[in-house]
N, C-alpha and C positions, 0 to 999 in steps of 0.2 A: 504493500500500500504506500503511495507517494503523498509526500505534506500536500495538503488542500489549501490552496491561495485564499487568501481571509481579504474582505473589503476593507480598505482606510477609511477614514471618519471624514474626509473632506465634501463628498458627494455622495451621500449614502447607497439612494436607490442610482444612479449613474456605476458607482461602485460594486452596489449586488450584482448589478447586470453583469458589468465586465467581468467578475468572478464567476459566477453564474455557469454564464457561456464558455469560463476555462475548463471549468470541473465537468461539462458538458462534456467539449472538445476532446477531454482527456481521456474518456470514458467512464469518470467516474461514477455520473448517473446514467445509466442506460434505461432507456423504453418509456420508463414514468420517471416523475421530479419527484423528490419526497415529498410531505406531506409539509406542510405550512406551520405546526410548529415545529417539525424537525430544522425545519429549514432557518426557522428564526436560532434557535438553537447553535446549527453549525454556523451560520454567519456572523453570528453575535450580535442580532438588531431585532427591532420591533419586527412584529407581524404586520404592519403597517405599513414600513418600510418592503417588507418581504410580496406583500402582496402589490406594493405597486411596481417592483423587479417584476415580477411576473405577468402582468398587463405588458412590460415594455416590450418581455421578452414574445409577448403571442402577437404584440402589431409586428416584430421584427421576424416574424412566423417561425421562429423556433419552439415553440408551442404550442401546443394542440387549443381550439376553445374549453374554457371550462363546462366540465360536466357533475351536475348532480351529485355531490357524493362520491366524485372520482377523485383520482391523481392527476395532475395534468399529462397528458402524454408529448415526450419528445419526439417532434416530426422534422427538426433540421438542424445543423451546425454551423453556420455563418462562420464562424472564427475556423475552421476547418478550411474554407473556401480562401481566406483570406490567407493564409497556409500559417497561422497564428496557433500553431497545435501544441506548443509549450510556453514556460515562462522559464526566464535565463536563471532566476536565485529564488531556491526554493528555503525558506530560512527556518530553522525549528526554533524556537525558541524556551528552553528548558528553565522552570520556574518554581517556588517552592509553594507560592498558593494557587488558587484559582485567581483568573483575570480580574472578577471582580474582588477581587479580595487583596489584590496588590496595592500600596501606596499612589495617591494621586500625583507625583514626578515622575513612581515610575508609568504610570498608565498614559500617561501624556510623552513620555520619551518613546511607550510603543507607536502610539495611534501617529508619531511622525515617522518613526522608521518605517512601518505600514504606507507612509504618502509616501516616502523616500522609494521605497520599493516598486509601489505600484507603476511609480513614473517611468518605471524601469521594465512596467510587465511584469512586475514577480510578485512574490507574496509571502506572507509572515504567519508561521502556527505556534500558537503556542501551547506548550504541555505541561501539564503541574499533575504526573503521577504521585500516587498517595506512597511509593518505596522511593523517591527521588532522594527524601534524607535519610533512608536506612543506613546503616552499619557497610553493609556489603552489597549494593545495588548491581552488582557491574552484569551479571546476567540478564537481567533486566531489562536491563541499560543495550548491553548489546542487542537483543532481541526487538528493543523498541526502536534504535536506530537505523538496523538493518530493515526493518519493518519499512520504513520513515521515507528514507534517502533522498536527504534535505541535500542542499549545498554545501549546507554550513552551521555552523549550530551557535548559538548563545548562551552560555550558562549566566544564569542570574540567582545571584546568596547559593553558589554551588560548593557543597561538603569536598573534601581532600579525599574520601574517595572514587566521587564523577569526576573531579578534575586529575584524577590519578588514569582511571579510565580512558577520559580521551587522547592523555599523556601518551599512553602504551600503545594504543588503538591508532593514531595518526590519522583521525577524525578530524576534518576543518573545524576549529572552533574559536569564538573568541567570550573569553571569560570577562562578563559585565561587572567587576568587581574585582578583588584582590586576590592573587594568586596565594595558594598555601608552598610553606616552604617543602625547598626541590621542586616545584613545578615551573616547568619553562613554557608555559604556552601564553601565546597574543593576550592581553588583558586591556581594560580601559577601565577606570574608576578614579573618582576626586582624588586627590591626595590627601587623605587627612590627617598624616603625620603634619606636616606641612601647614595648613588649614587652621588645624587645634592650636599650634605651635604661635601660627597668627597671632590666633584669637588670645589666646596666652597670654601675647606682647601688648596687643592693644589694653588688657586689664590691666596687666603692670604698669606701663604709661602711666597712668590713670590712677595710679596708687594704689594697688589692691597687691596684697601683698597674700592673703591667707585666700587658695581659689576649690571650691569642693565640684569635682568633675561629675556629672551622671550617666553613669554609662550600665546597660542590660545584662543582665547575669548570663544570655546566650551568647556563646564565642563566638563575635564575630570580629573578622580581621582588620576589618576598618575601622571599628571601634578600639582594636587593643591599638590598630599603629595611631588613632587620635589620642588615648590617655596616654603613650610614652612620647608624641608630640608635645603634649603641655608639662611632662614630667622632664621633659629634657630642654627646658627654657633656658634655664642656666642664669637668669639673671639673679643680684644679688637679693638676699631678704626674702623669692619668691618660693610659697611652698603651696603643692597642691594635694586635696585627698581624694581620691576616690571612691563614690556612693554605689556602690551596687545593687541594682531595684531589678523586683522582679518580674517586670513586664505590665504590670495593675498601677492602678491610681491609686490603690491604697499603699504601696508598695514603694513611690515614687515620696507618696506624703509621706511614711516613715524614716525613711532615710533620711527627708529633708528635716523633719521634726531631731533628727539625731545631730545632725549636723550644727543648728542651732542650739544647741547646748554646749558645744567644742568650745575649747577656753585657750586661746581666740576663736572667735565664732569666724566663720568665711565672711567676708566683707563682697563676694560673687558668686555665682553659680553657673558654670558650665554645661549646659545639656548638649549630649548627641545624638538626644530624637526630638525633634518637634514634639511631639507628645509628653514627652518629660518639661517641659516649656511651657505649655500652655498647663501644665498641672499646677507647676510651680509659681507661675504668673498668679492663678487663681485661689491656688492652696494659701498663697506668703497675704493677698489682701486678706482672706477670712480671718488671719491671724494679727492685722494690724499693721503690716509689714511692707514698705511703701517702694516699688522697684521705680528710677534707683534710688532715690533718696535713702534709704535705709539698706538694700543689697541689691545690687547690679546681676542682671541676668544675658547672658548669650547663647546661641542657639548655630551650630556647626551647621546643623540640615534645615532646611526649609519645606513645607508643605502651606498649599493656599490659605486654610483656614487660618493660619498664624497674622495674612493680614488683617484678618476683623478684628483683632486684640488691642487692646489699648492700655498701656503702651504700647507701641511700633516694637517688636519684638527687635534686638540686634542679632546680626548674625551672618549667613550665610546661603549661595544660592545660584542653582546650577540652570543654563538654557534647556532647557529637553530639545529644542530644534538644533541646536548647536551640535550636542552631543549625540544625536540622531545621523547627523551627518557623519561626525566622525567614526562611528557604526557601519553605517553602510557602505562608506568608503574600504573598510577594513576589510567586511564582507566579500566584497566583490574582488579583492585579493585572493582575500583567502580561498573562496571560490574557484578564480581561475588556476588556483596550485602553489600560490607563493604560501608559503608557513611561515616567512616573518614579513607581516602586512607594514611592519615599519610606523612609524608615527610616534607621537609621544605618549607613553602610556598613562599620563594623569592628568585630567582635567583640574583646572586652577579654576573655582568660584566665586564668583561674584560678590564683594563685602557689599551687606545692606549696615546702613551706618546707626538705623532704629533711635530706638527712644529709651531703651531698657537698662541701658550703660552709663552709668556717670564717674564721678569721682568717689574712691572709695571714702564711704563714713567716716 
């Protein structure tokens, strides 16, 4: 079974069609179309959108009229005639939740590499098997790509042993995040040794000398190379602690409740998830606690709802069309046969200068 080209978000029903007529072309559907909520289903859109695909596709008479109760029946292949009978990058895109359940940068980094591709005639699948973060995946894993036989593949929040996998395997891939050590393959992710290290500086600036980091008790690599980013600031007088919460709001207010007890108390607070951010934003007024005037807050990652807060959150923040690009550039390397697609592996973000940062108390 080959990856099924998924529509991008620019031109929905314009989008179904062209999809549509690929998986048509391909053989995918033969004789009847599936059923109208399968269809909303594989394409990831309203039935709405799905059924006005399907009107375009029966004036362009690759469709049968509807009938009563029926499946539509396929009576032609235009993209066949057109001799359009593939797409050049067929992309997998290997995830650890479902689409809807991914963070809204990363949803917005797909729906552009999705444009990026389309433009190009090709198309984007994504997968979020429930074994993807097992122990020992790799059978799996083979089975499901042999299955697949994408172009190229995308790992995104992928454990050391998928990325071990496609190490051995010499599988096109590029890793949307931090390689684990010993792994040599293509990667792109912020740097947020780097990043942290910033943000670090800018609180020191500013006179904060005692800074308590927030960072999730799941190991992720991005996260440990941001808290040795701010651990290895090196300026003089600066010390930082690290809070480890366990993924809950209540969990995020206990550490922070611990922290304000410390004799010096932190004069900032570092978070690495937007979510740890807006807790802390909300948790520190219930308790009287005036950012910044009383404790300065920064925020490494950015997600949308950080702008409705007030204060203007400080922090950080990455193009998804920007890094979409440099995605699919990579891709289409990696694709043709190159294994070092070349480029610089860390994207540098955007300082948003906010309102949550002052001088320390």
């Amino acid at each position: 079974m080959t990856a099924s080209p998924m529509p991008s978000r620019g031109n929905l029903v314009a989008e179904c069609v062209r999809v549509m007529q690929l998986r048509i072309a391909a053989g995918e559907w033969r004789g009847l179309l599936p059923g109208e909520r399968r269809l909303a289903e594989a394409l990831q859109v309203g039935r709405d959108t799905v059924r006005l695909a399907v009107q375009q596709l029966e004036r362009e008479g690759v469709l049968g009229t509807a009938e009563a109760g029926s499946r539509r029946r396929i009576v032609g292949a235009p993209l066949a005639e057109q001799g359009i009978d593939k797409w050049p990058l067929r992309i997998g895109l290997l995830a650890h939740r479902r689409l809807e359940q991914l963070p809204q940068p990363v949803l917005l980094e797909i729906d552009r590499i999705r444009d990026a591709l389309a433009g190009r005639n090709g198309s984007l699948e994504v997968f979020a098997p429930a074994w993807y973060e097992q122990r020992n995946p790799a059978k799996r894993l083979a089975a499901m790509v042999a299955d697949e036989r994408c172009s190229a593949w995308v790992l995104l929040r992928s454990s050391a042993a998928v990325q071990e996998w496609f190490s051995r395997s010499g599988r096109p891939c590029l890793i949307r995040g931090y390689p684990h050590p010993g792994i040599d393959l293509p990667h792109l992710d912020v740097d947020w040794h780097a990043t942290a290290r910033h943000a670090a500086g800018r609180l020191w600036r500013m006179g904060h000398r005692r800074v308590a980091v927030l960072s999730p008790a799941e190991p992720l690599k991005g996260v440990e190379a941001a808290v040795r980013g701010v651990m290895e600031l090196g300026e003089p007088g600066f010390e930082a602690t690290t809070l480890v919460e366990d993924g809950s709001t209540a969990g995020v207010i206990r550490v922070l409740r611990r922290a304000l007890k410390f004799s010096p108390a932190p004069s900032a607070i570092l978070a690495t998830r937007p979510r740890q951010a807006a807790t802390a934003l909300t948790w520190l007024a219930s308790q009287g606690v005036k950012v910044p005037q009383d404790l300065s807050l920064i925020c490494l990652a950015w997600e949308p709802f950080l702008d409705h807060l007030v204060p203007e959150i400080s922090g950080y923040r990455i193009d998804p069309e920007a890094v979409a690009k440099l995605v699919v550039r990579r891709l289409e390397r990696l694709a043709a046969g190159d294994t070092n697609p070349g480029g610089n592996a860390w994207i540098s973000p955007l300082t948003v200068k906010g309102e949550s940062v002052g001088p320390a108390a």
